[in-house]
Kinemage of the C-alpha trace (Angstrom):
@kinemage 1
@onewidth
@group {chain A} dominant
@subgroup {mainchain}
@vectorlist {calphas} color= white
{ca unk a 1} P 60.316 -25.810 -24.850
{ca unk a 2} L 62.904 -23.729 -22.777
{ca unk a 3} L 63.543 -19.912 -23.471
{ca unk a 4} L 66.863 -21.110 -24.441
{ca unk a 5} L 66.266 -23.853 -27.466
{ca unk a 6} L 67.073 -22.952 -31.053
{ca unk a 7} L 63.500 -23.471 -32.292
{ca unk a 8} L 61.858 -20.918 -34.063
{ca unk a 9} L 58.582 -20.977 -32.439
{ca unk a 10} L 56.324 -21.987 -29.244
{ca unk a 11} L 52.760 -22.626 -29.077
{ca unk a 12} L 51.707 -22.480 -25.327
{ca unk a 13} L 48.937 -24.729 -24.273
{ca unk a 14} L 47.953 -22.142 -21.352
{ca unk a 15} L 48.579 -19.034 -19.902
{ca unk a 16} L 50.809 -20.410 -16.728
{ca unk a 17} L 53.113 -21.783 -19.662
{ca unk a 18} L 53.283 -18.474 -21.457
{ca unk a 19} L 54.193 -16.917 -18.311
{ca unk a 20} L 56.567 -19.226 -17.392
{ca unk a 21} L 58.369 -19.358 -20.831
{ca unk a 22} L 58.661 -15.716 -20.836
{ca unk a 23} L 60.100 -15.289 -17.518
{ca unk a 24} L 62.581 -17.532 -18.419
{ca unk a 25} L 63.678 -15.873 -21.494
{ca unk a 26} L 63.538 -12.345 -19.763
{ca unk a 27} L 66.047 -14.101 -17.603
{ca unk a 28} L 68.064 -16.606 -19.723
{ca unk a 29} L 67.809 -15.796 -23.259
{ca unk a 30} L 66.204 -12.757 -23.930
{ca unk a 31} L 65.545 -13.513 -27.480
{ca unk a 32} L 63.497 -11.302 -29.028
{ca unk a 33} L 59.683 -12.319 -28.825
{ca unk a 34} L 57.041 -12.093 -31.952
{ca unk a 35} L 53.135 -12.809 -30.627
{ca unk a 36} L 51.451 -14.527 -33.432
{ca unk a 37} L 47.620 -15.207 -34.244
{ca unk a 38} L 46.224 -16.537 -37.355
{ca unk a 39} L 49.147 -14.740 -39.466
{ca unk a 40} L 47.087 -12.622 -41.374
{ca unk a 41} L 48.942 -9.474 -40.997
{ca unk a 42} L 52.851 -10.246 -39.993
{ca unk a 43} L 53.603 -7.908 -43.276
{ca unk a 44} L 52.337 -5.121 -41.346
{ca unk a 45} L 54.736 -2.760 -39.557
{ca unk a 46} L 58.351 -2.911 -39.854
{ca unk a 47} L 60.085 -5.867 -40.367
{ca unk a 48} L 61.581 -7.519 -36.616
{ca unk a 49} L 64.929 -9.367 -36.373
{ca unk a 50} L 65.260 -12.378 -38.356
{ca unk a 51} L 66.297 -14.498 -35.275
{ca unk a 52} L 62.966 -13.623 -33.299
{ca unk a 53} L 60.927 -16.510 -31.482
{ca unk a 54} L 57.698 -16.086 -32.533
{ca unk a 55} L 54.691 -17.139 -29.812
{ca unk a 56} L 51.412 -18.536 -30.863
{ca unk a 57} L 48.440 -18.210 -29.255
{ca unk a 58} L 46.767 -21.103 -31.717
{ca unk a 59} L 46.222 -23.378 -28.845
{ca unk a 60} L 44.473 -20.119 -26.265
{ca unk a 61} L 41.278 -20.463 -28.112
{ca unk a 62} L 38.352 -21.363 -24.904
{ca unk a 63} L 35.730 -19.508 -23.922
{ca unk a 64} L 35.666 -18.734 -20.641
{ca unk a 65} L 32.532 -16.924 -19.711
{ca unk a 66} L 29.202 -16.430 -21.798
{ca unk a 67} L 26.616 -14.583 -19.952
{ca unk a 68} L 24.788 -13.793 -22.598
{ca unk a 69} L 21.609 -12.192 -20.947
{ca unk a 70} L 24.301 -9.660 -19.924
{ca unk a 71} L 25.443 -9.439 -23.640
{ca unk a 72} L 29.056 -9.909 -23.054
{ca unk a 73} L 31.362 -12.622 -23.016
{ca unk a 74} L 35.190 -13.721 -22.077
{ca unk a 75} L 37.414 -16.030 -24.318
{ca unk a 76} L 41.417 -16.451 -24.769
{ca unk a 77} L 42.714 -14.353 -27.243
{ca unk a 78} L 43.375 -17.102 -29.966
{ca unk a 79} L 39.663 -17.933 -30.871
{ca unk a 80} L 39.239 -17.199 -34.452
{ca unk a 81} L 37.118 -14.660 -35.768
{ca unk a 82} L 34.733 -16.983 -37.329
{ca unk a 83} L 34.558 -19.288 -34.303
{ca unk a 84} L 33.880 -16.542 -32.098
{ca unk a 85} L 30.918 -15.352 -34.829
{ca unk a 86} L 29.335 -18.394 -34.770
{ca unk a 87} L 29.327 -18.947 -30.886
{ca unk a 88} L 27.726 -15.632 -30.494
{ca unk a 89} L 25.221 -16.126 -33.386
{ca unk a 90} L 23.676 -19.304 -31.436
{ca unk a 91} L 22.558 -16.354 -28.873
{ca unk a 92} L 21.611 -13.909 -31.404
{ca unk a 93} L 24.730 -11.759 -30.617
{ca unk a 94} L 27.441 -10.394 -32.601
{ca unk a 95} L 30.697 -8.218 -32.453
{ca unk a 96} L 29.757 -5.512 -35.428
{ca unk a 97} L 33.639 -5.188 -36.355
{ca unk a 98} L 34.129 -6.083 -39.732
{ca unk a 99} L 37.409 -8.613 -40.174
{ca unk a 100} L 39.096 -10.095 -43.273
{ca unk a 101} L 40.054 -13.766 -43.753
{ca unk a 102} L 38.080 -14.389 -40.479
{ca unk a 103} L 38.609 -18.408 -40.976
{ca unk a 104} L 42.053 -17.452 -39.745
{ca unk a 105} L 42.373 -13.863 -37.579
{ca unk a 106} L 42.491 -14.370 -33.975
{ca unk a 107} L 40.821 -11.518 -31.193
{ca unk a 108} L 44.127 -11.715 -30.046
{ca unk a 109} L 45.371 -10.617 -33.553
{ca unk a 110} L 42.256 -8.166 -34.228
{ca unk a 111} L 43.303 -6.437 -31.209
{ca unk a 112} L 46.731 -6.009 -31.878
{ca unk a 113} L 46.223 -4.466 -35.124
{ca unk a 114} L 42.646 -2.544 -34.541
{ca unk a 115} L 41.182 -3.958 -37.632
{ca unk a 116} L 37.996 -2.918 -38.836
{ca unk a 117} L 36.659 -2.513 -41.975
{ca unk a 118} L 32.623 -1.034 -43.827
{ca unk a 119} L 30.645 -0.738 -40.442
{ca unk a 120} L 33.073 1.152 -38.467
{ca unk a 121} L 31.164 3.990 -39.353
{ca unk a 122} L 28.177 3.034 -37.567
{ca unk a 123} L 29.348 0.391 -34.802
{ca unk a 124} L 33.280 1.705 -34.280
{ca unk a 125} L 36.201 -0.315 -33.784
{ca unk a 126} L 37.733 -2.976 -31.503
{ca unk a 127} L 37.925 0.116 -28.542
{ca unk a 128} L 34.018 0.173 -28.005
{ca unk a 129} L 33.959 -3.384 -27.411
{ca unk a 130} L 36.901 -4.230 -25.427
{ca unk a 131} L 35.906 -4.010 -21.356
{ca unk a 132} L 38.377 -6.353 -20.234
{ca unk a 133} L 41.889 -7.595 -21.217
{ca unk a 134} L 44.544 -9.782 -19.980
{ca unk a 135} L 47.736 -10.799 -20.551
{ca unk a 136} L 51.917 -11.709 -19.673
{ca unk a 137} L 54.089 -9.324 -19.928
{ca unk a 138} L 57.801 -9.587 -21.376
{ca unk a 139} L 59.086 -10.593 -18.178
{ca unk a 140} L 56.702 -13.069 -17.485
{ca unk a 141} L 54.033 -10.946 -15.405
{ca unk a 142} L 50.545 -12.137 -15.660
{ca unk a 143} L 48.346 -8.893 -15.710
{ca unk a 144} L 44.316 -8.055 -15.853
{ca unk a 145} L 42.741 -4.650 -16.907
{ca unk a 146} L 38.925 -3.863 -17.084
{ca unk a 147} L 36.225 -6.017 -16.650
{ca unk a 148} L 35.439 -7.679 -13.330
{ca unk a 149} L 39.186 -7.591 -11.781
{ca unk a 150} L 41.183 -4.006 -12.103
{ca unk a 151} L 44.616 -5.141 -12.066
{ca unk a 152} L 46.193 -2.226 -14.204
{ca unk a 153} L 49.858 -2.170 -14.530
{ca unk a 154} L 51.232 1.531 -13.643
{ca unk a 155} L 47.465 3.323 -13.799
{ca unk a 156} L 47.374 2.891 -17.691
{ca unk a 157} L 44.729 2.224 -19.258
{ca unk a 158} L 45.334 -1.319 -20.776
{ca unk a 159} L 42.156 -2.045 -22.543
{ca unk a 160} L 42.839 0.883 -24.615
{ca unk a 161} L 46.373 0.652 -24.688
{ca unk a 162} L 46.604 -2.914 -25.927
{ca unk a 163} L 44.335 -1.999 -29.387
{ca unk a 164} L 47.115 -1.248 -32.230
{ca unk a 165} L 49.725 -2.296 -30.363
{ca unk a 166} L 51.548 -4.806 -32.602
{ca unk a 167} L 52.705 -7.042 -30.099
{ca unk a 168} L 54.812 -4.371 -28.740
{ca unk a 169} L 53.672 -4.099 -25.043
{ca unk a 170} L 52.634 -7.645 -24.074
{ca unk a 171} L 50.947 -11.068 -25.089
{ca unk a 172} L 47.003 -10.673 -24.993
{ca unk a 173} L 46.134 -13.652 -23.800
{ca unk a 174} L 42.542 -13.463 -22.476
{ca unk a 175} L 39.453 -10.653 -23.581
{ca unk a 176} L 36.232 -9.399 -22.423
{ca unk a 177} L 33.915 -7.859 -25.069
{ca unk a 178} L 30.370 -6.118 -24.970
{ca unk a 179} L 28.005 -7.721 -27.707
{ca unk a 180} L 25.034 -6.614 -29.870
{ca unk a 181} L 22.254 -8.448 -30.928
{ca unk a 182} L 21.973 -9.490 -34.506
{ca unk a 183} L 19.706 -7.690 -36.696
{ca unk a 184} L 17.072 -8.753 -39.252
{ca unk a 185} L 18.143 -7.442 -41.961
{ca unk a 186} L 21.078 -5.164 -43.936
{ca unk a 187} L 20.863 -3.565 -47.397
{ca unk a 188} L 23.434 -1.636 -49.660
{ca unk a 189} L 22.666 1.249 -51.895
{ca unk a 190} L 25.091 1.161 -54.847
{ca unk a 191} L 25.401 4.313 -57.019
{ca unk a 192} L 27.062 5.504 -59.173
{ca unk a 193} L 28.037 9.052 -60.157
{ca unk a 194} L 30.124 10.622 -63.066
{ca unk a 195} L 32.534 12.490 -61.037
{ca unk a 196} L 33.813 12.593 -57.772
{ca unk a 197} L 32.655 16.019 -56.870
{ca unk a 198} L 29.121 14.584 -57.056
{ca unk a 199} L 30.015 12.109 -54.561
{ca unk a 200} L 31.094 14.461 -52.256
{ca unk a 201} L 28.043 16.562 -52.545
{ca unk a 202} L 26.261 13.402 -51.141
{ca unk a 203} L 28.666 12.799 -48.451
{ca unk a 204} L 28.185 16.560 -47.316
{ca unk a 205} L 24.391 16.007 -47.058
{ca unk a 206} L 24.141 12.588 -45.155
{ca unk a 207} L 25.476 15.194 -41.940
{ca unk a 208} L 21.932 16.414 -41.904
{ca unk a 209} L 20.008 12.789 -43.568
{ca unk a 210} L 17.132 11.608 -41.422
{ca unk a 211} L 18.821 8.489 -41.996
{ca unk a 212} L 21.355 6.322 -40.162
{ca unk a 213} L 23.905 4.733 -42.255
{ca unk a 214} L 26.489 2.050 -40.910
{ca unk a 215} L 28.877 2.782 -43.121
{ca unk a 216} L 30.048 4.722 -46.464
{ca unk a 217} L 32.144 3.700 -48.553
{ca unk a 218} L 33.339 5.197 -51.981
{ca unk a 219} L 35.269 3.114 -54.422
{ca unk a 220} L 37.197 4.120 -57.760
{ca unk a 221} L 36.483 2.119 -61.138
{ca unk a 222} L 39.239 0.058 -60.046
{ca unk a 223} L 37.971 -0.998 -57.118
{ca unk a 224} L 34.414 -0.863 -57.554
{ca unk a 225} L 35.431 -3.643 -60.639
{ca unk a 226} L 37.251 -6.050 -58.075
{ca unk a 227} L 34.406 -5.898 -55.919
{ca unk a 228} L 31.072 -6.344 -58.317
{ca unk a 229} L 33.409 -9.588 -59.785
{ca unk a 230} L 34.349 -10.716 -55.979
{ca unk a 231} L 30.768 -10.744 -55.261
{ca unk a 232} L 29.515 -12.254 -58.175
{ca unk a 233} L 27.290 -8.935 -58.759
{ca unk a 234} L 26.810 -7.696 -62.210
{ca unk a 235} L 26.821 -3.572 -60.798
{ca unk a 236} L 28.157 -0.746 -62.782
{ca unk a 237} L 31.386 0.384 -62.097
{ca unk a 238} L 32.907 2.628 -64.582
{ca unk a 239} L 32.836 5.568 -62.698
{ca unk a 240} L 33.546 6.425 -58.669
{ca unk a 241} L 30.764 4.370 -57.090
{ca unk a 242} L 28.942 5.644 -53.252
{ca unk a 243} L 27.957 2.638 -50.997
{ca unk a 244} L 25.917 3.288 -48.477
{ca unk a 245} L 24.922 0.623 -45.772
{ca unk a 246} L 21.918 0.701 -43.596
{ca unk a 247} L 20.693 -2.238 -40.816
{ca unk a 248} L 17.727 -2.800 -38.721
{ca unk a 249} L 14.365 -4.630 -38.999
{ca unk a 250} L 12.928 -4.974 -42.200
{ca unk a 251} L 11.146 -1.948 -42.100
{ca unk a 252} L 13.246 0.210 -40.686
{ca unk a 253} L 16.593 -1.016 -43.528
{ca unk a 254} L 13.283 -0.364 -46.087
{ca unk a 255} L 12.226 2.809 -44.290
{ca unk a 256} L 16.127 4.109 -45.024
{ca unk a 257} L 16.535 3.045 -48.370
{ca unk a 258} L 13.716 4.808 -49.893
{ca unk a 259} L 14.374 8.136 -47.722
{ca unk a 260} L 18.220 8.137 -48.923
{ca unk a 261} L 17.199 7.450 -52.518
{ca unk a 262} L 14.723 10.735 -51.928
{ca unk a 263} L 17.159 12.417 -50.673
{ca unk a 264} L 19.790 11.910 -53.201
{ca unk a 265} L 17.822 12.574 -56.016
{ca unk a 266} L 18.941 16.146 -56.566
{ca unk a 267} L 22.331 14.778 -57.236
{ca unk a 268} L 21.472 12.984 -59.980
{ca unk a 269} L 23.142 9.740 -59.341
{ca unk a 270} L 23.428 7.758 -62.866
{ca unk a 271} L 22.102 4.485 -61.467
{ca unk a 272} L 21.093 3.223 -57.947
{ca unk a 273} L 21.132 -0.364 -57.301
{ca unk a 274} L 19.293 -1.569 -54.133
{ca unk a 275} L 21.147 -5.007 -52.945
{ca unk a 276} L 19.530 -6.891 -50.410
{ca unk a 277} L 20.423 -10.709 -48.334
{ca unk a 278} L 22.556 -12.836 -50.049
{ca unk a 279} L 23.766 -10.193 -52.866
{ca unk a 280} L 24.258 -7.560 -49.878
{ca unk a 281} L 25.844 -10.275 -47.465
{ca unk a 282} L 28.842 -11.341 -50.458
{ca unk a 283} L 29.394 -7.281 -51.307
{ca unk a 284} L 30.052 -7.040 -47.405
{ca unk a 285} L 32.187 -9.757 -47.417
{ca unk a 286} L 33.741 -8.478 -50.562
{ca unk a 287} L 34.378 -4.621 -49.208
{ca unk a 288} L 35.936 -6.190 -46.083
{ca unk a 289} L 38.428 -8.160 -47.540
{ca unk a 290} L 39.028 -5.295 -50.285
{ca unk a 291} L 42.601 -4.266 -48.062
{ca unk a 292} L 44.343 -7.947 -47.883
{ca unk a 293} L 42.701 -9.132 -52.182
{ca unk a 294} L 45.923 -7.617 -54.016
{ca unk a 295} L 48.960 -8.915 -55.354
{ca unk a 296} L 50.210 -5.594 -55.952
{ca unk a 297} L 53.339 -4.430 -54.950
{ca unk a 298} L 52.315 -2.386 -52.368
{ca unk a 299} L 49.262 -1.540 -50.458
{ca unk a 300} L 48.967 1.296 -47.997
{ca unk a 301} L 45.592 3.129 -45.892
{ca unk a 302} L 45.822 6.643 -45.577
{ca unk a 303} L 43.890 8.438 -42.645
{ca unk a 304} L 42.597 12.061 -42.837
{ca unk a 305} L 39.455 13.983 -41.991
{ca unk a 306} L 36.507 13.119 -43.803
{ca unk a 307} L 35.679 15.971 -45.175
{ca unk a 308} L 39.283 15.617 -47.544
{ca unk a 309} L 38.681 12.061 -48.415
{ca unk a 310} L 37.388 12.886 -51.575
{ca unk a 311} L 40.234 15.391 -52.875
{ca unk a 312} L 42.713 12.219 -51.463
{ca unk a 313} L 41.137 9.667 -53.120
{ca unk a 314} L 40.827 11.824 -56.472
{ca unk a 315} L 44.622 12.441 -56.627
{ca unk a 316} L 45.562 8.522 -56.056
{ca unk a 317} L 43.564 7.480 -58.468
{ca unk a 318} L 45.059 9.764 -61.136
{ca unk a 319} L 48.267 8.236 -59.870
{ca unk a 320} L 47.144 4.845 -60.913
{ca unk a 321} L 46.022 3.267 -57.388
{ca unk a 322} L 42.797 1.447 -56.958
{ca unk a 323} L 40.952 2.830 -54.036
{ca unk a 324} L 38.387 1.939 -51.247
{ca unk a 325} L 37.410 4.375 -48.848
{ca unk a 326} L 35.699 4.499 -45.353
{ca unk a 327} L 34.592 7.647 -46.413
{ca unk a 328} L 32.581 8.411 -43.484
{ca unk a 329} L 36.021 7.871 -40.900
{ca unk a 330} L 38.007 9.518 -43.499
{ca unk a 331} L 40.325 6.135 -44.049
{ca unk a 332} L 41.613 5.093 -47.638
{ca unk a 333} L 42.816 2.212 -48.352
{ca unk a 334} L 44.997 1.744 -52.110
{ca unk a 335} L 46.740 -0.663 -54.187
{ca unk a 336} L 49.745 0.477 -56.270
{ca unk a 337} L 49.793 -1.278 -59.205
{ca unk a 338} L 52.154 -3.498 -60.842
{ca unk a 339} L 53.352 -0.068 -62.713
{ca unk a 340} L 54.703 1.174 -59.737
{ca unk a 341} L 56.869 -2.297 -59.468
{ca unk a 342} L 60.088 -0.228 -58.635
{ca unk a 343} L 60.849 0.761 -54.835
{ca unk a 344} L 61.616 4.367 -56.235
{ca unk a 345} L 58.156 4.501 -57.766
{ca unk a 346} L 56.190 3.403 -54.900
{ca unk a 347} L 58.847 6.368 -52.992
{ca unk a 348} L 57.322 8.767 -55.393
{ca unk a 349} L 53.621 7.953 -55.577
{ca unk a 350} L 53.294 7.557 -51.386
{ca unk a 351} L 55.793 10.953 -50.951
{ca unk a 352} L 52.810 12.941 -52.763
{ca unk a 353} L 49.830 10.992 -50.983
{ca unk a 354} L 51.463 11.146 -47.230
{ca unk a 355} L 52.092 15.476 -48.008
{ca unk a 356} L 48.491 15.602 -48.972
{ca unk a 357} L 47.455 13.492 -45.611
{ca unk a 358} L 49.735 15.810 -43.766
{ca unk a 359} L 48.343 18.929 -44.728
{ca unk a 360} L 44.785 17.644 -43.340
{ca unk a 361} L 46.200 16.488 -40.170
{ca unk a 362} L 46.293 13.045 -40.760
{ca unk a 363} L 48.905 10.331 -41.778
{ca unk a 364} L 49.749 7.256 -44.267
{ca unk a 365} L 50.697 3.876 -43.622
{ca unk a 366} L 51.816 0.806 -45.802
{ca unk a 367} L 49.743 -1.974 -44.369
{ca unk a 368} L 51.890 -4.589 -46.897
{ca unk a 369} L 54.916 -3.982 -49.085
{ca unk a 370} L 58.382 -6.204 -50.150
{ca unk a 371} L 60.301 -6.681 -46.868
{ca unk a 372} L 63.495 -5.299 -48.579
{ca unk a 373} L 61.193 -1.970 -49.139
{ca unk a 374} L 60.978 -1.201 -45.472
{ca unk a 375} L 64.129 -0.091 -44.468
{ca unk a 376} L 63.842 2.639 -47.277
{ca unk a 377} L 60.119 3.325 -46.897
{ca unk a 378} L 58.422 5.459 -43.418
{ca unk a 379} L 56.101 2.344 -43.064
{ca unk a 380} L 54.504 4.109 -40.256
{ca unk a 381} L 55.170 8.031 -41.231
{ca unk a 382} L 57.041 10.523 -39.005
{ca unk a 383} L 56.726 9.358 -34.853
{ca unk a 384} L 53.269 11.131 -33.521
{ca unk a 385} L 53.344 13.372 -30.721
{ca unk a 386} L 51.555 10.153 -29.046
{ca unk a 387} L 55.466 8.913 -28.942
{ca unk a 388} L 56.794 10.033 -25.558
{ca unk a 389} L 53.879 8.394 -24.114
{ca unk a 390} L 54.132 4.646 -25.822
{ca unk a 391} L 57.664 5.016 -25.297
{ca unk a 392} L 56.845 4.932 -21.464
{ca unk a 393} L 53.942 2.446 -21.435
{ca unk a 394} L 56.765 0.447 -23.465
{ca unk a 395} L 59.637 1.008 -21.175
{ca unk a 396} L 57.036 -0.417 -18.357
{ca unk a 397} L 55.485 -3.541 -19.571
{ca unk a 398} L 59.108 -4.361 -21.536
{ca unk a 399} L 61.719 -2.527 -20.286
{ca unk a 400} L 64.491 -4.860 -22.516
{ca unk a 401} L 62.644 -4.100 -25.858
{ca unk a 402} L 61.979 -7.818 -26.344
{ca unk a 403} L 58.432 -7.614 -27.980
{ca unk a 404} L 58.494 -7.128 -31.636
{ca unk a 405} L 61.441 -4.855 -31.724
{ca unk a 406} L 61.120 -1.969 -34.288
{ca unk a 407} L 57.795 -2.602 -35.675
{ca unk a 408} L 56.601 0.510 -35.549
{ca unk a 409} L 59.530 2.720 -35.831
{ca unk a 410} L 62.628 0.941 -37.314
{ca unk a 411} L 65.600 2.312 -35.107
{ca unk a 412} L 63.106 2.459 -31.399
{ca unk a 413} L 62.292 -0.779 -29.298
């Protein structure tokens, strides 16, 4: 395929091709370019011009480099998630970032869109375990950051730059990672508390637990009902529910779950469930895929300090939305229900959550909505002071605003 046929997408079978088709539309056709992985999250951002070419990376899936006594490893950026799981489980090895519909996301995809999920709290995101990153440029350029060759493009800092970027600045094509070894064992702690401020009494004290949690989550009735039925768990849920997760060896996940138990007892939780293996495994999977289950009309993650994720979360659910936090990062993620069905109701329920996000320095973003919503709705909030900057970076790696025009902030390239 030429940069000038009328097809509406191209699937390069290597990187020289990639290069080479993009150089020629930077030159010829200049149509505007879409990167796509497994297509899990093309809702997300603003909507891009209906005559875009969009660029699969289905066919970039090798790996290129396992040392694993050296616990990293290099592979194109269209492996799926669940490939690249299973290669690193043969080694004992792991990337700890949590990623929905893994059968399908690509690296190249997680990347873009800095998924992560549960165990961000204790393992991070996709920026602790990217140390090298290539790619191709709008006009063609083939270009290498981190890792074992430092070929940065204008002293940026690509690895870094690359994570969230939407297919905005370039075509990730290739990826070095640092790993971690798999670990024995994982348990949850489900329980359950009559009212939120309990909940937040807990929160307060896991800053000083002799514990180490990898995540914390918090989930309304709503949610904490989608998930026990997901998983196939028959757990309580009709009031705000606390998950904590803990890994390790077996005695150090047991070690945790009786101290935390001890030292939540003065809050008087109403029930504690302990879930361990397969039940623990299928509430992981469940939390995890908790942002992409709904049909609702709209679906949105709010991020704000921790320490107001509580007085967020108690607000939106009083407004009807079903709620999962990453309470410990201070990220909420909600479904709008199918009351809200009306553009001006969605206007009016996410006007009241983003001021409330505001006012504790953070922000709110729809993550999935009706296309014909966008153009009315601040899919990504007001422009961040971050904005000058991207704007350069931008202006350097795609200088003609050809990569996924507007899909951050309708109106910019």
């Amino acid at each position: 395929m030429t940069a000038t046929d009328s097809q509406d997408e191209f699937t390069p079978a290597t990187v020289a091709e990639l290069s080479r088709f993009m150089r020629e539309n930077s030159t010829d056709g200049r149509r505007s370019i879409v990167p796509v992985g497994g297509r899990t999250a093309l809702n997300y951002g603003h909507s891009t011009p209906e005559d875009s070419l969009r660029v699969s990376t289905a066919q970039l899936q090798r790996v290129i480099d396992y040392p694993a006594r050296d616990m990293t490893i290099t592979v194109e950026a269209g492996i799926r998630m669940d490939e690249l799981a299973k290669t690193l489980k043969a080694e004992n090895q792991r990337l700890p970032v949590d990623v929905a519909q893994s059968q399908r996301a690509t690296l190249g995809g997680v990347i873009a869109t800095n998924t992560s999920g549960p165990r961000r709290f204790g393992h991070g995101t996709m920026r602790d375990y990217v140390i090298g990153i290539s790619g191709v440029d709008a006009s063609g350029r083939h270009f290498k950051a981190g890792g074992r060759v430092v070929k940065n493009v204008a002293g940026y800092d690509l690895c870094k730059l690359m994570v969230g970027s939407l297919g905005t600045l370039a075509i990730i094509t290739q990826v070095t990672l640092k790993l971690r070894p798999t670990v024995a064992s994982s348990a949850l702690v489900w329980m359950i508390f009559p009212k939120y401020a309990s909940i937040d009494e807990v929160l307060e004290s896991l800053l000083a637990s002799q514990t180490r949690p990898i995540s914390v989550e918090v989930l309304d009735p709503k949610a904490a009902d989608h998930v026990s039925s997901d998983a196939r768990c028959q757990l309580p849920n009709q009031s705000p529910v606390l998950i904590i997760g803990f890994e390790g060896s077996d005695s150090e996940t047991q070690w945790q779950i009786e101290t935390l138990e001890q030292e939540c007892a003065e809050f008087k939780p109403a029930a504690t469930h302990v879930l361990n293996r397969k039940d623990a495994d299928s509430v992981w999977k469940s939390l995890t895929e908790y942002a992409t289950w709904s049909d609702d009309p709209l679906t949105f993650q709010a991020n704000l300090r921790p320490s107001k994720a509580i007085e967020f979360i108690e607000r939106a659910t009083k407004l009807g939305v079903a709620v999962q936090a990453h309470a410990g990062n201070g990220t909420v993620v909600g479904h709008l229900s199918d009351e809200a069905s009306t553009l001006e109701s969605c206007q009016s329920i996410l006007d009241e959550l983003r001021q409330i996000a505001r006012a504790s320095q953070g922000n709110l973003v729809v993550l999935r909505c009706d296309d014909d919503w966008k153009a009315a709705l601040p899919v990504f909030g007001e422009p961040e002071d971050a904005w000058p900057l991207m704007q350069r970076v931008k202006a350097e790696l795609d200088p003609n605003g050809i990569l996924s025009p507007g899909k951050i902030w309708k109106g910019h390239q």
